[in-house]
VMD Tcl script that builds the backbone (N, CA, C; Angstrom):
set m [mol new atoms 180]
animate dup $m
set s [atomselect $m all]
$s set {name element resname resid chain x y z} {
  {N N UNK 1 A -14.597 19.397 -11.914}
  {CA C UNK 1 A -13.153 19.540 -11.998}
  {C C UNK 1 A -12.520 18.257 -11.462}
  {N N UNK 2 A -11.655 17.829 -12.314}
  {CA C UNK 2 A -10.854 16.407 -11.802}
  {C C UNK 2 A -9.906 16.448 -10.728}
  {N N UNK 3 A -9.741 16.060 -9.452}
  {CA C UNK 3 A -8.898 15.900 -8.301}
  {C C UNK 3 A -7.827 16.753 -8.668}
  {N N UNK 4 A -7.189 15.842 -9.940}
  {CA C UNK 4 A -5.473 16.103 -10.530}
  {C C UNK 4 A -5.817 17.828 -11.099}
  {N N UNK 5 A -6.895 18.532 -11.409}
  {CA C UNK 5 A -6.187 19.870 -11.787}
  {C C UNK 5 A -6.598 20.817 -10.915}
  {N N UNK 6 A -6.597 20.586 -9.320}
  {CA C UNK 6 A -6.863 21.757 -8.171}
  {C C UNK 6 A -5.680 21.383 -7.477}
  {N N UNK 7 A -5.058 20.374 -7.676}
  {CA C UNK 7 A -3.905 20.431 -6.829}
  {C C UNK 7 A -3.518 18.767 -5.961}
  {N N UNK 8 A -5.140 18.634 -5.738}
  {CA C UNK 8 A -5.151 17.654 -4.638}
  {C C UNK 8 A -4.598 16.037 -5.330}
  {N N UNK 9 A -4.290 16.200 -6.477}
  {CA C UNK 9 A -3.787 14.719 -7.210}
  {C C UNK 9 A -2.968 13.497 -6.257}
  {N N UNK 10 A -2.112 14.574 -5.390}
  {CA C UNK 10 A -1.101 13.830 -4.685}
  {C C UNK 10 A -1.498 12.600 -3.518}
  {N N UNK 11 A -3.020 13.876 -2.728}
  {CA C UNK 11 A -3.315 13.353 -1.978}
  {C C UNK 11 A -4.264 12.158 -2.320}
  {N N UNK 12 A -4.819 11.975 -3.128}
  {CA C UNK 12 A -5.486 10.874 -3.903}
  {C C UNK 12 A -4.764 9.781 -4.000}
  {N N UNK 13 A -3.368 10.027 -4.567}
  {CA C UNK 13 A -3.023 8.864 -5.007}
  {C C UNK 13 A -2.395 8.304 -3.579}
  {N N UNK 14 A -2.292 9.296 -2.605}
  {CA C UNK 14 A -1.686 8.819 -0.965}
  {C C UNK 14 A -2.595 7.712 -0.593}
  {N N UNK 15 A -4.396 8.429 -0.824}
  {CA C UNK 15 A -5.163 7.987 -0.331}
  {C C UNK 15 A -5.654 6.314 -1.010}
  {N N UNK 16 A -4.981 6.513 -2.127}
  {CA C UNK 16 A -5.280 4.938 -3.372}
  {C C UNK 16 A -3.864 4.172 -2.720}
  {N N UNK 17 A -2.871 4.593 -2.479}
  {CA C UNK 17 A -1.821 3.317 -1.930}
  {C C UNK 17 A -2.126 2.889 -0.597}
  {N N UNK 18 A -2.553 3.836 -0.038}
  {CA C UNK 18 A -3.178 3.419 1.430}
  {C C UNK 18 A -4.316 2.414 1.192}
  {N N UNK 19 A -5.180 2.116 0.683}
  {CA C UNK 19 A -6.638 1.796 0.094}
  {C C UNK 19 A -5.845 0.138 0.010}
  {N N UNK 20 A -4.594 0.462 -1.232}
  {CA C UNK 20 A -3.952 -0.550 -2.013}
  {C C UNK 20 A -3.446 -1.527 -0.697}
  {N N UNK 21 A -2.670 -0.849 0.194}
  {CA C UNK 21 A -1.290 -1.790 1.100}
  {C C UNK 21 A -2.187 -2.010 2.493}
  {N N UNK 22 A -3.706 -1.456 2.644}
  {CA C UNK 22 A -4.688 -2.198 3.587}
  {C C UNK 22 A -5.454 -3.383 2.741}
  {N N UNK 23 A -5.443 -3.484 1.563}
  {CA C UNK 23 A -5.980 -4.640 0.840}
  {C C UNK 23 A -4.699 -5.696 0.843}
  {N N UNK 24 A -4.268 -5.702 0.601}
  {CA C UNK 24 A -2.815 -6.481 0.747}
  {C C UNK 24 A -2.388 -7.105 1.988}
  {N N UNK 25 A -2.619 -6.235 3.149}
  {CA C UNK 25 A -2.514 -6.739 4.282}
  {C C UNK 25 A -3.435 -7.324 4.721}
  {N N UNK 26 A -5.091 -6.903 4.450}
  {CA C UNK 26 A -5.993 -8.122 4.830}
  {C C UNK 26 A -5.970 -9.414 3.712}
  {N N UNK 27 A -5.490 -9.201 2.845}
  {CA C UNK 27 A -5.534 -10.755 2.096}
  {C C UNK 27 A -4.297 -11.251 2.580}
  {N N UNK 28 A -2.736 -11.182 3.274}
  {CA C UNK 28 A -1.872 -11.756 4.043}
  {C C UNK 28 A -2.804 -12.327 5.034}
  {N N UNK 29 A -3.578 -11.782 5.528}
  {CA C UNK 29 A -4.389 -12.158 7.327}
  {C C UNK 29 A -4.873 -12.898 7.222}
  {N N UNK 30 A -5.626 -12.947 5.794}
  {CA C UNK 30 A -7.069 -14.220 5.851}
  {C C UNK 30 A -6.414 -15.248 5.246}
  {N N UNK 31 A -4.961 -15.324 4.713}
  {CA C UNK 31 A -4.485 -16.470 4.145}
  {C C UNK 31 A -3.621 -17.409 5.401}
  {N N UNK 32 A -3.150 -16.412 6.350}
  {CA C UNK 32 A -2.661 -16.819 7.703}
  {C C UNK 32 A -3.064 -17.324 8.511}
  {N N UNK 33 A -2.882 -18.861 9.020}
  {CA C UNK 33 A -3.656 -19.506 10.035}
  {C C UNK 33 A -3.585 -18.762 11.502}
  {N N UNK 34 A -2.712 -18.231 11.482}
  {CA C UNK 34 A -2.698 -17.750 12.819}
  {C C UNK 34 A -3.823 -16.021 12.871}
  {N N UNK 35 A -3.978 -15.958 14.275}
  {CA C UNK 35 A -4.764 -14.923 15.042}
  {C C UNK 35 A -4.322 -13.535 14.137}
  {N N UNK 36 A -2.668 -13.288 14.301}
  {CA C UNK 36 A -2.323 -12.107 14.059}
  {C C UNK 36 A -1.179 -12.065 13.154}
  {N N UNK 37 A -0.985 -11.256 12.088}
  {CA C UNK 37 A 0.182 -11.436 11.352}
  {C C UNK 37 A 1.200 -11.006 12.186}
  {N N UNK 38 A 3.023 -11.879 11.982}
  {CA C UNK 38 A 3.410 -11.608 13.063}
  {C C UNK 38 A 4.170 -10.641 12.287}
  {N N UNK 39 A 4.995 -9.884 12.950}
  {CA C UNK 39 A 5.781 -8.488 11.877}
  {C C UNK 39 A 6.776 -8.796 11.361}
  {N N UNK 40 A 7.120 -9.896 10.951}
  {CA C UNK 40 A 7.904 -10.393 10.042}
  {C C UNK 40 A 6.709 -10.805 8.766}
  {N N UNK 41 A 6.006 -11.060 8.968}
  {CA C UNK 41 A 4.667 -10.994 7.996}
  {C C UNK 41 A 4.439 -9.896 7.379}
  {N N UNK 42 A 4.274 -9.144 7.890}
  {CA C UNK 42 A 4.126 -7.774 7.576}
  {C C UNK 42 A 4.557 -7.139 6.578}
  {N N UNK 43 A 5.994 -7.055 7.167}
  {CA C UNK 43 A 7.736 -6.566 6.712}
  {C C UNK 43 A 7.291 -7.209 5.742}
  {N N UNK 44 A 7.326 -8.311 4.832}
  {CA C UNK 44 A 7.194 -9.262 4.325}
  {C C UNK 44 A 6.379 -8.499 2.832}
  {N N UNK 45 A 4.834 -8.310 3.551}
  {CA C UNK 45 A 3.928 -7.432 2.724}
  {C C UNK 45 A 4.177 -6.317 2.078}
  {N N UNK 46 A 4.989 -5.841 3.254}
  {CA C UNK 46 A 5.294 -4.177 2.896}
  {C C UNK 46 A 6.573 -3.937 1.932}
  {N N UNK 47 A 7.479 -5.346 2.088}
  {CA C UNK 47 A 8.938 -4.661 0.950}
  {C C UNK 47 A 8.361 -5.199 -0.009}
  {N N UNK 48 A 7.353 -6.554 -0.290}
  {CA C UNK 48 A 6.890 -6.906 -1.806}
  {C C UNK 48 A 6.646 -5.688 -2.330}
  {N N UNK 49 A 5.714 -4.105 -1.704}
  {CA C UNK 49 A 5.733 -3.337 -2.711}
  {C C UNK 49 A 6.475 -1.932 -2.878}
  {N N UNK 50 A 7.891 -2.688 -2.644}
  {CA C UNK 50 A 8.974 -1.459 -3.034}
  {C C UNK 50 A 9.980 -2.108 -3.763}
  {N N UNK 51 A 9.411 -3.048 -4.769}
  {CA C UNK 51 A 9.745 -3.769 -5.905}
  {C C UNK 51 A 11.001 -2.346 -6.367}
  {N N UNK 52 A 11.617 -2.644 -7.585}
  {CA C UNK 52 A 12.363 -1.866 -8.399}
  {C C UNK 52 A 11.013 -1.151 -9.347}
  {N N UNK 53 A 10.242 -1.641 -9.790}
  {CA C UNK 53 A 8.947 -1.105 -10.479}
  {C C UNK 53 A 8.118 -0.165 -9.328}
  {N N UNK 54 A 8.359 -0.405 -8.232}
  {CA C UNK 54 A 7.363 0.924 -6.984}
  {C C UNK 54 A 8.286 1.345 -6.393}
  {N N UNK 55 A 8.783 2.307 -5.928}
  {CA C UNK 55 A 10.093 3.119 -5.463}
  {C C UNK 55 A 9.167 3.379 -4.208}
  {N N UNK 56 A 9.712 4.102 -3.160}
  {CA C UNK 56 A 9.384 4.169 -1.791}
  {C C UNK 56 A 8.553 5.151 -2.190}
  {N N UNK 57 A 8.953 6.092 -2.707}
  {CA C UNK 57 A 8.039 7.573 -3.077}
  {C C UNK 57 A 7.879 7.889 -4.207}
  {N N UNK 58 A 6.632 7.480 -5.140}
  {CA C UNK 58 A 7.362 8.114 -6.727}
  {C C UNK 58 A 7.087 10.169 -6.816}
  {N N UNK 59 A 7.914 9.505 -7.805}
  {CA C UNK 59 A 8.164 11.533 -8.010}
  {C C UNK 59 A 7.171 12.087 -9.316}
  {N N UNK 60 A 6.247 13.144 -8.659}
  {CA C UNK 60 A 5.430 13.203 -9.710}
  {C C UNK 60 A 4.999 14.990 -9.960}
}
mol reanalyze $m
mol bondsrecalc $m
mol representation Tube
mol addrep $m
């Protein structure tokens, strides 16, 4: 049975943007000379993906 027809679809795709915006943040880190991204770095990472094409929450 596929994830999407017991219910759990949602949490999958929670678990794939999470997966997504920790890949994103280690490729910011390793491109950063410094020790630690500073949280303007971050911020930085995190509004690139609430583009007009990724909404904060999509509705599904």
């Amino acid at each position: 049975m596929a994830s999407g027809e017991n219910g759990t679809g949602g949490h999958d795709r929670t678990a794939l943007d999470e997966i997504d915006l920790t890949g994103e943040l280690m490729i910011a880190a390793s491109a950063s000379r410094a020790e630690r991204l500073a949280a303007e770095q971050i911020d930085e990472v995190l509004l690139a993906r609430r583009g007009p094409e990724r909404p904060e929450r999509p509705e599904d």
